[in-house]
N, C-alpha and C positions, 0 to 999 in steps of 0.2 A: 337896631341897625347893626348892621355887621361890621366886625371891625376891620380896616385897612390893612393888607400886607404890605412887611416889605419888600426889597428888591429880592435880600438874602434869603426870608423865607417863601418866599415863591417860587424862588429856585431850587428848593428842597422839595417843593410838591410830585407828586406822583405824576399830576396834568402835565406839568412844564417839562420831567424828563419825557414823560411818554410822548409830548408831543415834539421834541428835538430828535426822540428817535425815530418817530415817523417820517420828521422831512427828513433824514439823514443828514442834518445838521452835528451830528453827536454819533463817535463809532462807539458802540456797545461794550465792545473789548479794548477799547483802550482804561490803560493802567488797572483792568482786572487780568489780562492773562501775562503771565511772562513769554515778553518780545527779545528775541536775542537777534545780531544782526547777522544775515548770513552771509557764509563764506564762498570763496568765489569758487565755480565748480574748476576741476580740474581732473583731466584724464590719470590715473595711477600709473607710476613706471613699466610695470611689470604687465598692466595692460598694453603700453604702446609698443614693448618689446614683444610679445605674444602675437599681436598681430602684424609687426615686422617681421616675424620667422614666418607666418602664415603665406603673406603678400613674397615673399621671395621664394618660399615653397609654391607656390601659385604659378612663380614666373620661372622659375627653374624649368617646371613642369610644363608648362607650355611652351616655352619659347627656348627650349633646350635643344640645341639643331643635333646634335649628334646622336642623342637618343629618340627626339620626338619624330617616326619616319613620315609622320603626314607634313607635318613642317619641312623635312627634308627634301620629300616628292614636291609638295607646293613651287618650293624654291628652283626647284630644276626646268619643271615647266613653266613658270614665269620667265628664266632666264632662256629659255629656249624660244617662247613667242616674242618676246623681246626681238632677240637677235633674228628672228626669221621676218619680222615685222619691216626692222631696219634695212635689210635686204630686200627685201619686195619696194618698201619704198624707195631705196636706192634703185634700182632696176627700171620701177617705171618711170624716173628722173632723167636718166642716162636713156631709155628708149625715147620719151618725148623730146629731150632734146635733140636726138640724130634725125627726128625727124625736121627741124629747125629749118628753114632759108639758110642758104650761104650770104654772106653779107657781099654786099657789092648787087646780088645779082638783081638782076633788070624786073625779075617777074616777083620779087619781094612786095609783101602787102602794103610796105612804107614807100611806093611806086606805082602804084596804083592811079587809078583816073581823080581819085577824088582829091588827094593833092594836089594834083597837078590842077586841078581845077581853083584850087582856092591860091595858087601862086599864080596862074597866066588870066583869071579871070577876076581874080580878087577885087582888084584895084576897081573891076569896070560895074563889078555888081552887086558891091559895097559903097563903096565911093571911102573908103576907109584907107589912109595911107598904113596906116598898120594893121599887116595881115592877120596877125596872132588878136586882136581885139576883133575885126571882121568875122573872122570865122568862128569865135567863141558868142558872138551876141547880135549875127544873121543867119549863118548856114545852123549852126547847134545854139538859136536862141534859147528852142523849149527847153534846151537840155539845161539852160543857163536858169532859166526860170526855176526849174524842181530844184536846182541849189539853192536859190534868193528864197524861196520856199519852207527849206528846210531850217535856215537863219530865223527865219518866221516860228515856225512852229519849235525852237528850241528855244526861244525866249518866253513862248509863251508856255513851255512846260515849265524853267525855270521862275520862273513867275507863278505860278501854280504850288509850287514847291518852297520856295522863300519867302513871298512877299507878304508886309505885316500891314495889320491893319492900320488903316490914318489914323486912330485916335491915339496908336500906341507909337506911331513913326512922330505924333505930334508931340506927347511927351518925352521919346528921346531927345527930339531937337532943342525940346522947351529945357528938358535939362543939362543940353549940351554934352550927352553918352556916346556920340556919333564918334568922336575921335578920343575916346578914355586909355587907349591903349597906344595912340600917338601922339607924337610932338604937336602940340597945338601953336600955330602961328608963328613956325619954322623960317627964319626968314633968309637961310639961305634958298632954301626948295621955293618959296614965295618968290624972291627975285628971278630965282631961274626960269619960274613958270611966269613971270609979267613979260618975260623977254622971249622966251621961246615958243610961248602958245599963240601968240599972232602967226610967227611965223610958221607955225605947225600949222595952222587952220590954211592960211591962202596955199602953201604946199599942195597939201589936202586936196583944196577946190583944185588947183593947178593940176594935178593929176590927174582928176575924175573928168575933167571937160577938157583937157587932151591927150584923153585916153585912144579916140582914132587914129592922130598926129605922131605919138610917139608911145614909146613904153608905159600902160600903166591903165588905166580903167578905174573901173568903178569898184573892185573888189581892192585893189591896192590904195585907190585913194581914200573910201571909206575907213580903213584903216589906219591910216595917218591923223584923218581926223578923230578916229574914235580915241587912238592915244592923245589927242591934243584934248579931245574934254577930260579924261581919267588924269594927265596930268593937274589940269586943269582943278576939280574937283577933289586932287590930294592935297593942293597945296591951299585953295580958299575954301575949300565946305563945300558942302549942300545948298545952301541959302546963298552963299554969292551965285555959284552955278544955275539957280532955281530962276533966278533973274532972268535971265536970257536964254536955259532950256528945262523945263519943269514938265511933271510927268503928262500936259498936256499937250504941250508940243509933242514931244516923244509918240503918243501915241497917234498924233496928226499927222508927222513925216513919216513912222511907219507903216502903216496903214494905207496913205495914198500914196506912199511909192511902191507897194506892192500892187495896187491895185493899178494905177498907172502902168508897169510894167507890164499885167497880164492883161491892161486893153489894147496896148499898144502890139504887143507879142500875137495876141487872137488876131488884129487886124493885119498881121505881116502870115502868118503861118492862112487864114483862111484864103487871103487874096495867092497868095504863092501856090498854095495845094491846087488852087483850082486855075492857075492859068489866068487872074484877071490884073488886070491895073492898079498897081500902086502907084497910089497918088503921094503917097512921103518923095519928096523932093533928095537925091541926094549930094547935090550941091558940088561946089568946085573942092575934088581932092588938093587938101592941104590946108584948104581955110580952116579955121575953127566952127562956121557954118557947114557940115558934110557928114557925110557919112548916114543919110537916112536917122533910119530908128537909134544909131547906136550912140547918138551925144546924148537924147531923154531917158535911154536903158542907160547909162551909164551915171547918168544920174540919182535913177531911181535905186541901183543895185547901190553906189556909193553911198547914201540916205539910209538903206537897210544897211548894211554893215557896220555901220557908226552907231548906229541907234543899238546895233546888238551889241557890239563890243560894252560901249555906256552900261547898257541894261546889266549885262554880267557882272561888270566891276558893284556896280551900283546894291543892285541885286545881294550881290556874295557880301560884300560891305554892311548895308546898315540892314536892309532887305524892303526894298523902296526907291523909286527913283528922284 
């Protein structure tokens, strides 16, 4: 029978180192070569002065205005188109303008029929006591559309661009990251926001649904509300917020007040082009009932702007709504 090794002499075997150096369990050169620790590099003096006389002979050489004559020429004809540039565009400044309307006069563009149309006819073909809302979202609704549009389409680029995924929006929230960099549970900002964001939202509504009646619409009042959720949302979280508007609301008022908007717009713009009956009732100017198309367009643009402002803070914020 063969006899048992021990631990020490089996670690002397030839099998056991050869086999440490195969798995590279064992560096070959340690404590056979001498290992000194090196030194940290460092450029020599006399090298960095060398090439400092170099780099200034360089720049001497080039950018020497008074010997270099291409440098010289460069500099004269730059300062020449320049200044000749300046002058042409001054000129044709001074010519467009003489060509200008004298102000006052009667045949001025700002006198024209189309004015005059939306101030002596406003009231009867609107039903809109305010003419500035009539004529922004009847006579130029489409125009009004391609901007509620573009509110559209810039959130949804921003959204493309920020927004993180749920599992990782879920472990911020889970570990409360949302607000690391602010005062958590602020309770002056808290009070100010329990007493002013009521008041900020029925403003809000107040504006956007008597937007015909007096100053204000749907682009003004959507934005009263949108600061009432941002304040809103600075002062209690995400999760109080998520309560009453979460990212699926958000996407349900935006959405169909876009779409709302451009059914209702097709049906004013097809019936108007062609000469037929519109049946939208415009009601008795003045009431809160009036004004045709322009209390539900004024609703629906108010709905889109809130929802953008929101999305942007929201967005830029944690990147999530």
């Amino acid at each position: 029978m063969s006899k048992k090794k021990t631990q020490a002499d089996y670690e002397k075997t030839f099998s056991y180192r050869f086999g440490r150096w195969l798995s590279g369990s064992k560096d070959p050169f340690l404590g056979q070569v001498e290992m000194k620790p090196q030194k940290e590099w460092s450029v020599p003096e006399e090298t960095i002065e060398e090439r400092m006389r170099e780099e200034q002979m360089l720049h001497d050489k080039i950018y020497d205005i008074e010997h270099n004559k291409t440098l010289r020429r460069f500099n004269r004809i730059y300062t020449f188109v320049a200044v000749f540039f300046c002058f042409l565009l001054a000129t044709l400044l001074l010519f467009t303008v003489s060509y200008l309307p004298q102000t006052g006069n009667a045949a001025n563009p700002a006198n024209n029929q189309v004015s005059s149309r939306y101030i002596e006819s406003g009231l009867q073909e609107t039903g809109s006591v305010n003419i500035v809302t009539g004529m922004i979202l009847t006579y130029r609704a489409f125009d009004t559309f391609g901007e509620t549009n573009v509110l559209f389409i810039a959130t949804c680029c921003v959204m493309i661009l920020l927004m993180l995924d749920e599992a990782l929006l879920k472990r911020l929230d889970d570990g409360k990251n949302d607000r690391v960099l602010e005062p958590k549970n602020d309770v002056i900002l808290q009070s100010a926001a329990f007493l002013l964001c009521p008041v900020i939202f029925i403003f809000g509504i107040y504006v956007v649904l008597n937007g015909h009646l007096s100053p204000g619409g749907g682009f003004s009042g959507g934005a009263i509300f949108g600061s009432g959720l941002i304040l809103y949302v600075s002062a209690f979280g995400f999760k109080k917020t998520q309560r009453f508007f979460n990212e699926q609301i958000y996407k349900v008022a935006k959405i169909t007040a876009l779409t709302m908007y451009g059914l209702i717009g097709s049906y004013f713009y097809i019936t108007g082009a062609n000469g037929l009956e519109n049946h939208i009732p415009l009601g008795i100017p003045g009431t809160i009932l009036s004004g045709g198309i322009i209390l539900p367009i004024d609703i629906c643009v108010g709905l889109e702007v809130a929802c953008t402002m929101y999305a942007f803070y929201a967005l830029f914020r944690r990147g999530g709504l």
